[in-house]
C-alpha positions in Angstrom: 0.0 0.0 0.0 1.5 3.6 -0.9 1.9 5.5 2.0 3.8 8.9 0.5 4.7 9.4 -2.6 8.3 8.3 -2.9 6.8 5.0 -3.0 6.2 6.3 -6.8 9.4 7.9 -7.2 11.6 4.7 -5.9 9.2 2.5 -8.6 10.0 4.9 -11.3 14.0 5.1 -10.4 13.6 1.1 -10.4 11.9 0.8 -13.8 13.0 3.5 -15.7 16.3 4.8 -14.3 17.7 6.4 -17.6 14.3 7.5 -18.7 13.6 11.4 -18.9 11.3 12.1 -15.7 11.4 16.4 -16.0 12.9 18.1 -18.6 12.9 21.8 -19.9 15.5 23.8 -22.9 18.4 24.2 -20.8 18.5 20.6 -18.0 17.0 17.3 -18.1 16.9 15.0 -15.2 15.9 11.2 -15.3 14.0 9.4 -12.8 17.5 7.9 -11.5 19.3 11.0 -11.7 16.1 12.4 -9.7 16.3 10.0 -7.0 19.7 10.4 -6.2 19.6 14.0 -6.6 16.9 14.0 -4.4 18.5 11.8 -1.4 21.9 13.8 -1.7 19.9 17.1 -0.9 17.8 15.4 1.9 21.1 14.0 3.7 22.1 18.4 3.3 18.3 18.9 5.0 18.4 16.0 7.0 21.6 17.2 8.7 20.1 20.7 9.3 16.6 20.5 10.8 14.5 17.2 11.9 11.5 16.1 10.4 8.4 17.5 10.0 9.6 21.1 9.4 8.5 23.1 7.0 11.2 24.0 4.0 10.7 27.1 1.8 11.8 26.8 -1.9 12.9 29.8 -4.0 14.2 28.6 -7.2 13.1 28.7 -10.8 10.7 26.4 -12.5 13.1 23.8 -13.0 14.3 20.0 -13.2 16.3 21.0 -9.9 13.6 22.6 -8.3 11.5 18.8 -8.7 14.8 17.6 -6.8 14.7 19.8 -4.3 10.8 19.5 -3.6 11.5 15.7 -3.4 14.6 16.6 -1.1 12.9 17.9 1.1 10.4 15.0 1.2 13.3 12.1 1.6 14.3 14.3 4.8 11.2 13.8 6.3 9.9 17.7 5.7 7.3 19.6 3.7 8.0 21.9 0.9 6.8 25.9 -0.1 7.8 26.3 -3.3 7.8 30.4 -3.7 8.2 31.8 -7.8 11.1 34.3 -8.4 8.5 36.3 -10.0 6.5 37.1 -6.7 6.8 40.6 -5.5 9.3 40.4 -2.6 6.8 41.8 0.3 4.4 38.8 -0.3 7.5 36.7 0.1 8.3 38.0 3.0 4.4 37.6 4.4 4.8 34.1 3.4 7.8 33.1 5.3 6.1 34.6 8.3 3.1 32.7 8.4 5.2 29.8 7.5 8.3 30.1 9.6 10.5 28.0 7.7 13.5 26.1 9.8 15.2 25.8 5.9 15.0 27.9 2.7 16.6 26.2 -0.2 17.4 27.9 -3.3 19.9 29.2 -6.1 22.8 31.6 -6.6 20.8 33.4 -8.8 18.3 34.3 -6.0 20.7 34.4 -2.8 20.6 37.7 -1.7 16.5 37.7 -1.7 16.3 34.3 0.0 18.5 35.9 2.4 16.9 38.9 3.0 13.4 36.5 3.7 15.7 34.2 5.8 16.3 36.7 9.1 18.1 34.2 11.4 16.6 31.2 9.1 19.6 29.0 7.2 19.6 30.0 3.8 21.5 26.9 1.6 22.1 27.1 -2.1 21.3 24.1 -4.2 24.3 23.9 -6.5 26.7 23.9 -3.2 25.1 20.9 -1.9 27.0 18.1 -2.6 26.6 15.9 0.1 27.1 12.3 0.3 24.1 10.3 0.6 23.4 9.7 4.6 21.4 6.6 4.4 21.3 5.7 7.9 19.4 9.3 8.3 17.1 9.1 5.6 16.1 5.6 6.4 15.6 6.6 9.9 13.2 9.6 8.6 11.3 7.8 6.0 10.4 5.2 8.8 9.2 7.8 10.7 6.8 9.2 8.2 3.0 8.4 8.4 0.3 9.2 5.3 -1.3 12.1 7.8 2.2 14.0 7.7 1.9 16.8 5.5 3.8 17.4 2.0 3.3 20.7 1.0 2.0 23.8 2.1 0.5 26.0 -1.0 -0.7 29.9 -0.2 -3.5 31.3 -1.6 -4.7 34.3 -1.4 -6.4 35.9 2.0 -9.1 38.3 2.7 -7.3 39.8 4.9 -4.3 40.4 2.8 -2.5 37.4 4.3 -1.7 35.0 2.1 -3.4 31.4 3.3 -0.8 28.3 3.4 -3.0 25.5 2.4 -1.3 22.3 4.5 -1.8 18.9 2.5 -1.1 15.3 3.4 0.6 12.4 2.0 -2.9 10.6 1.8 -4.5 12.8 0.0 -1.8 13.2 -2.7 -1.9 9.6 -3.0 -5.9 9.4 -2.9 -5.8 12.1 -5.5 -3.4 10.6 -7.9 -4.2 6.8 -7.1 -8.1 8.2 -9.0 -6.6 10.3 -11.3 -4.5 7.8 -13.1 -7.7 5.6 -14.0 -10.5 7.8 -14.1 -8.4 10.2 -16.8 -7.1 6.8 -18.1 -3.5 8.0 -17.9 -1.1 5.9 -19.3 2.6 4.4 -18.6 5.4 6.6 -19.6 2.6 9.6 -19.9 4.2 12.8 -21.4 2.9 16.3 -20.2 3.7 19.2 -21.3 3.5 21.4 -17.6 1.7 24.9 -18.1 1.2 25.8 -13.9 3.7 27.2 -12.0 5.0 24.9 -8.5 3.1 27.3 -6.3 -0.3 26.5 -8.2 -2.1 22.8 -7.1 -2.7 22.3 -10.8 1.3 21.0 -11.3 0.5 18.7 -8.6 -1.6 16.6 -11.2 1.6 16.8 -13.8 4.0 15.9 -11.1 3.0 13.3 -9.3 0.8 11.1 -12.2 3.8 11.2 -14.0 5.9 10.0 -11.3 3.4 7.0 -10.7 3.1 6.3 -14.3 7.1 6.6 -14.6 6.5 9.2 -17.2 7.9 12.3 -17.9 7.0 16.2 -18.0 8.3 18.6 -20.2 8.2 22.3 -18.3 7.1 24.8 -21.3 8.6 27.7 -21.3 6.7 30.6 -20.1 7.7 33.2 -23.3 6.1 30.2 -25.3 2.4 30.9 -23.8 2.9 34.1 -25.1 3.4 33.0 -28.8 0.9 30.8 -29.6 2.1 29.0 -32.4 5.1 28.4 -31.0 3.7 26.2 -28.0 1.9 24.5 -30.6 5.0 23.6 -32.6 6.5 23.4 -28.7 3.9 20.3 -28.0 4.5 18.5 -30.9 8.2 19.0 -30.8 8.2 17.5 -27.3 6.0 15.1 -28.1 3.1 16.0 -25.6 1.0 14.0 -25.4 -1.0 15.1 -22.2 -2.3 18.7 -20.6 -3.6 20.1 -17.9 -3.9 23.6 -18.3 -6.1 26.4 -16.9 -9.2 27.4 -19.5 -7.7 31.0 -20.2 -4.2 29.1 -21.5 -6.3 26.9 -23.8 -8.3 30.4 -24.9 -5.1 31.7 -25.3 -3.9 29.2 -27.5 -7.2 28.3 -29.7 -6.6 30.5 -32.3 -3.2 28.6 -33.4 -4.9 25.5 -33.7 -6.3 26.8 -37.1 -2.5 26.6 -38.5 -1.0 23.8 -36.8 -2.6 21.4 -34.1 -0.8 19.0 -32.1 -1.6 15.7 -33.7 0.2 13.7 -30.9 -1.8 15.3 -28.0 -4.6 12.9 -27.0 -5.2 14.2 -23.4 -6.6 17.9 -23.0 -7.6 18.6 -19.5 -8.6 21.8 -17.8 -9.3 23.1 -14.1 -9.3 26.1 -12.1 -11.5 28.1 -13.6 -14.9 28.4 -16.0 -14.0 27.1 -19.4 -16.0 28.3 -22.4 -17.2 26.1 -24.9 -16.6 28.3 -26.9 -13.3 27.6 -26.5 -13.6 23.8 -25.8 -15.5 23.2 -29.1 -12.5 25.2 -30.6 -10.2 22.4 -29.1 -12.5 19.5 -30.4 -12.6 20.9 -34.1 -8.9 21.1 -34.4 -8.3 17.4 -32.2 -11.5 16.0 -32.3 -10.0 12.4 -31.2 -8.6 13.7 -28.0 -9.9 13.2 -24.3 -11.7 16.3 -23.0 -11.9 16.6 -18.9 -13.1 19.7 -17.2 -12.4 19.5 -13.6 -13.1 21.4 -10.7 -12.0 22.0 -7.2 -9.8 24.5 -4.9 -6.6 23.7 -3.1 -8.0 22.5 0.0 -9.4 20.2 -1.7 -6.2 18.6 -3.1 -6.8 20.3 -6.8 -9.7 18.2 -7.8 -12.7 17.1 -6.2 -15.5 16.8 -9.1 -15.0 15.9 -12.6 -17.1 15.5 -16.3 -15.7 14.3 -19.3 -17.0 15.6 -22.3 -19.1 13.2 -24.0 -21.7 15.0 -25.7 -22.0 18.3 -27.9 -22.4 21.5 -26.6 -23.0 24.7 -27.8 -20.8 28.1 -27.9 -23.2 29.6 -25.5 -23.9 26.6 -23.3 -22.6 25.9 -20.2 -20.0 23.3 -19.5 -20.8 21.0 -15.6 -18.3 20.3 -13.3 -19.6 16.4 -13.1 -20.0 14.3 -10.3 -17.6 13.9 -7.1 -14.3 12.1 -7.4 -14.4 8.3 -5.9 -13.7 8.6 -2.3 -15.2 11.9 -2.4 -18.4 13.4 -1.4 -20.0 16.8 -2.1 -23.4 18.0 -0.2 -25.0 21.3 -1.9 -25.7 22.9 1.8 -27.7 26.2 0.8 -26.3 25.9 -2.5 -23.0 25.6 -1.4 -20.5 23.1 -2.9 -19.0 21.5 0.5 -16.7 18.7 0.5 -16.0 15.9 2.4 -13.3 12.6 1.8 -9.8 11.9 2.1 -9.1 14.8 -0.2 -9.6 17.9 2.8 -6.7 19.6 3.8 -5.5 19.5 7.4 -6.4 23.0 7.5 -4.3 26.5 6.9 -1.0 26.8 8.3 -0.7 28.5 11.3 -4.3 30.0 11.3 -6.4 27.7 13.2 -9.3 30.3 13.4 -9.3 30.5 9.5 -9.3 26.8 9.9 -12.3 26.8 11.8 -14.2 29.3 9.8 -13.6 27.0 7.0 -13.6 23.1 7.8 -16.5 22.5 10.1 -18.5 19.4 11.5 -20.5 17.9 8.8 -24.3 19.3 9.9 -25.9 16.4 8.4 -24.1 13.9 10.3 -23.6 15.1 14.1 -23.3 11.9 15.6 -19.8 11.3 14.1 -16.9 13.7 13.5 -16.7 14.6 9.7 -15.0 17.5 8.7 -16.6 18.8 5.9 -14.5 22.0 3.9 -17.3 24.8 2.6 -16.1 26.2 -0.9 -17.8 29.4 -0.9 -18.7 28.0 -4.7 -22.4 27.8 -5.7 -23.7 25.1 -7.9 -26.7 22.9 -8.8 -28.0 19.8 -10.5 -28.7 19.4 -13.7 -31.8 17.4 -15.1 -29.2 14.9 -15.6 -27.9 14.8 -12.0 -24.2 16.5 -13.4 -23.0 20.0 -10.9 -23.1 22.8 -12.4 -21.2 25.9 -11.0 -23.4 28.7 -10.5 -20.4 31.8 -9.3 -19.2 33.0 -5.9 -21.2 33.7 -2.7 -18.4 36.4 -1.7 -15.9 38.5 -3.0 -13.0 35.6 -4.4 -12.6 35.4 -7.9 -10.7 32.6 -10.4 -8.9 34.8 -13.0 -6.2 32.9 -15.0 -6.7 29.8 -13.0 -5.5 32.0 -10.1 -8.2 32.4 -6.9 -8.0 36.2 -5.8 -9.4 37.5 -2.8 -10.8 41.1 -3.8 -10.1 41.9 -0.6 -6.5 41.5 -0.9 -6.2 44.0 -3.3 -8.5 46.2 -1.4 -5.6 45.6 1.3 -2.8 46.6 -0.6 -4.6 49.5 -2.0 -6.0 50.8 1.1 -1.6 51.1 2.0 -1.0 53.4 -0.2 -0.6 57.4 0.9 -3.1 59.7 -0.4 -6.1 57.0 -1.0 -9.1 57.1 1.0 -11.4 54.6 0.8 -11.3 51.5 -1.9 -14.0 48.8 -3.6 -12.6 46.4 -5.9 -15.2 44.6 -8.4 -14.7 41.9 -10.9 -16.4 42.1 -14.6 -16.6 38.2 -15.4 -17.8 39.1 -19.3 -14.2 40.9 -19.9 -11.8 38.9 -17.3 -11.6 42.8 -16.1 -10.6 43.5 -12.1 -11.5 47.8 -11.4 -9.9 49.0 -8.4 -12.3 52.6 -7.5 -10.5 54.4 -4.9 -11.1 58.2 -3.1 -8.2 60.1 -2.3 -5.4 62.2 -4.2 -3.3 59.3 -5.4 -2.4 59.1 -9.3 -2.7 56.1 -11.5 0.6 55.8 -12.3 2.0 56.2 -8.6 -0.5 53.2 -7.4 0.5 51.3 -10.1 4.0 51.1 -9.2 3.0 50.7 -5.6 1.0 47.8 -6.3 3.5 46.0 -8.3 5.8 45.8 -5.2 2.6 44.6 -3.1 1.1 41.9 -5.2 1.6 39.1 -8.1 1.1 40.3 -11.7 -2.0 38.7 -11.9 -3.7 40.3 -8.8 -3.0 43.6 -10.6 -6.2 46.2 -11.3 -6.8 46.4 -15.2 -8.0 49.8 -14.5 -7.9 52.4 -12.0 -11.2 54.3 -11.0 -10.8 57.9 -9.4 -13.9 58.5 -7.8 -15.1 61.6 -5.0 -17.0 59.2 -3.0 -18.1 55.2 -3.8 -21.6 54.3 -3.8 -22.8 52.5 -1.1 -26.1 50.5 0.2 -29.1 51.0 2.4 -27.2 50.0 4.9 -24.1 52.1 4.9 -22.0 48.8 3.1 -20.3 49.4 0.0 -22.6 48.8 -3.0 -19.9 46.9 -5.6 -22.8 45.7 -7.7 -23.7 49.6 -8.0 -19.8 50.5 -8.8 -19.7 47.4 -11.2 -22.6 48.9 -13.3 -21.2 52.4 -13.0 -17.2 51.4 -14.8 -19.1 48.9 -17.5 -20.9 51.9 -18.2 -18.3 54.4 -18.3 -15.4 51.7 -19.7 -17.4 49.6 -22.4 -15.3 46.9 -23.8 -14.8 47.0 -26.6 
């Protein structure tokens, strides 16, 4: 029975040890150069800090970064994995609600991770050449149980702190263990990665290629910017499997008319609502492929609903999110998706009243403990019994795959000198996030405050300079009002 998931990576290491496990232009690494890449930098953790500790990871997108993640894992620990690209102050908020006892990372980035370290060891990947410890690391991995956690993931926070999402072993290995035969994923699978380390949607790529002894190919980012090049990049690479977020595929339709992938038989999509406008795109360009549309935030452990696409639908129609994953179950409580099964997080890091506020005691079933995790996502049934995601119940927002917390934004705003008071509102029709402040403030100085406070794809599309923001009845903010006002004002054209 697998109980953590270098089970998988020993049985690929065994079976395929000169086969290509991660690869990208400038490194490749196989599954035996992973594993012993992996063990060398766990006997460097493992002689550092003792198990169960969290590790942040600054690093690129990279072969290496895989080995440190799985470092990390040999040495008993859990991994962060941070993206160079993050502004430096929502590091910094990280490692504070994480408190790492490790950050791992590169030359390239030394000075940052050491400016996020404070009294933290800071250790640079290419120095680490330890010998292999065995005696440590089998002491560790007899240690572990499937409850100890793997990764912490931060989303973003209300609040404007970021939420570390904690998830186990078990459900990592519930999640992939379904995966692999529901999506009918093959040995020696090929995918061709789109989402960064820090998203949950590379946790599919990962770890089902690791149990299938595949490999994945990490696409450049510049090539999701030309769209014909990542078509000529997937066939090139011989891609035969994706798992991208909907606005990627959107991105990428248009090249299809020129040149589709004829080896890509997999085309998979989560973390946001995918158009079939778009997916009937897909399906006239590769109509022999495999179509999944999945759904399901990171406490969940990515995925916790599912429909393949087995019968026509129009541009206009709406695409369902399926029926619950096996060993999953999803009550509609008020119209609320909540989620029960193996697949729950143990909670957010080091905020155990967030935790509370969002895991609670199943309601239906008081006479047992059952945590049950409450979405915030409304759905219903179709006459065909399939979910169907109906939109938000507050103010968080998929853009991009990415889930924003308006109120995050609202945050970092609301820091600047010379604004007042601040209402952020998303236009789902244009992907469009209007930031409307009060106060003296120009454009161009928030903007350049803002891109020190948040990820590029948190950023306001447009700036609204109002005298006062319109509120309700009862004194609250009106954003529906504001919302109408900008579409009004800002037509799209």
């Amino acid at each position: 029975m697998t109980r953590c998931v270098l089970d998988w990576l020993e049985n690929a290491a065994a079976r395929a040890p000169e086969s290509v496990a991660f690869d990208a232009p400038a490194q490749r690494m196989t599954w035996g150069g992973l594993r012993e890449r992996a063990r060398s930098i766990a006997s460097a953790i493992g002689a550092r800090v003792s198990a169960r500790q969290p590790v942040l990871i600054l690093m690129e997108k990279s072969p290496m970064c895989v080995a440190a993640m799985m470092g990390c894992v040999y040495a008993g620990c859990f991994y962060t994995p941070l993206d160079a690209s993050m502004p430096e102050k929502r590091m910094e908020i990280i490692a504070s609600v994480l408190q790492p006892t490790l950050i791992l990372t590169e030359k390239t980035y030394a000075d940052c991770a050491c400016r996020l370290a404070g009294d933290t060891p800071v250790l640079a990947i290419e120095s680490l050449l330890q010998q292999e410890d065995e005696a440590l690391l089998s002491a560790r991995r007899a240690g572990m149980t499937d409850t100890d956690l793997l990764y912490v993931l931060f989303t973003s926070g209300s609040t404007g702190v970021p939420k570390g999402v904690a998830i186990m072993h078990r459900s990592v290995v519930d999640f992939v263990e379904w995966a692999g035969e529901a999506l009918r994923i093959p040995e020696g699978v090929r995918f061709g990665s789109q989402a960064p380390f820090y998203f949950d949607n590379s946790v599919l790529d990962i770890y089902c290629a690791m149990k299938r002894a595949g490999s994945v190919y990490l696409i450049p980012k510049m090539d999701f910017m030309f769209p014909r090049r990542l078509m000529r990049t997937l066939d090139e690479q011989r891609i035969d499997t994706i798992f991208w977020v909907p606005s990627a595929l959107t991105a990428a339709a248009d090249a299809l008319d020129e040149h589709a992938p004829r080896g890509l038989l997999r085309v998979f999509f989560c973390g946001e609502v995918m158009p079939c406008r778009t997916l009937n795109h897909w399906k006239r360009a590769l109509p022999n492929a495999d179509y999944v549309n999945m759904y399901g935030p990171t406490e969940i452990t990515d995925v916790c609903a599912w429909y393949r696409v087995e019968r026509e639908f129009a541009d206009t129609d709406s695409l369902p999110i399926g029926t619950p994953c096996a060993n999953t179950r999803i009550e509609l409580l008020d119209g609320e998706i909540c989620v029960m099964g193996t697949c729950l997080s143990s909670g957010y890091y080091n905020a155990p009243e967030k935790t509370a506020q969002a895991f609670i005691p199943n309601p239906l079933h008081p006479q047992i403990r059952e945590l049950m995790y409450c979405t915030g996502d409304l759905a219903e049934y179709n006459e065909r019994g399939e979910l169907m995601f109906l939109g938000r119940k507050d103010q968080q927002i998929k853009r991009s795959g990415y889930r924003i917390e308006l109120g995050e934004i609202e945050c970092a705003m609301g820091t600047i000198e010379s604004i007042g008071q601040v209402c952020c509102c998303y236009d789902e029709q244009s992907g469009r996030i209007i930031g409307a402040y009060t106060g003296a403030a120009e454009e161009k100085r928030i903007k350049a405050a803002l891109k020190a406070l948040l990820p590029k794809y948190m950023m306001p599309d447009r700036l609204v300079r109002r005298q006062s923001l319109p509120r309700t009845g009862s004194g609250k903010l009106d954003r529906l009002a504001l919302k109408r006002e900008v579409e009004r004002e800002y037509p799209v054209v």
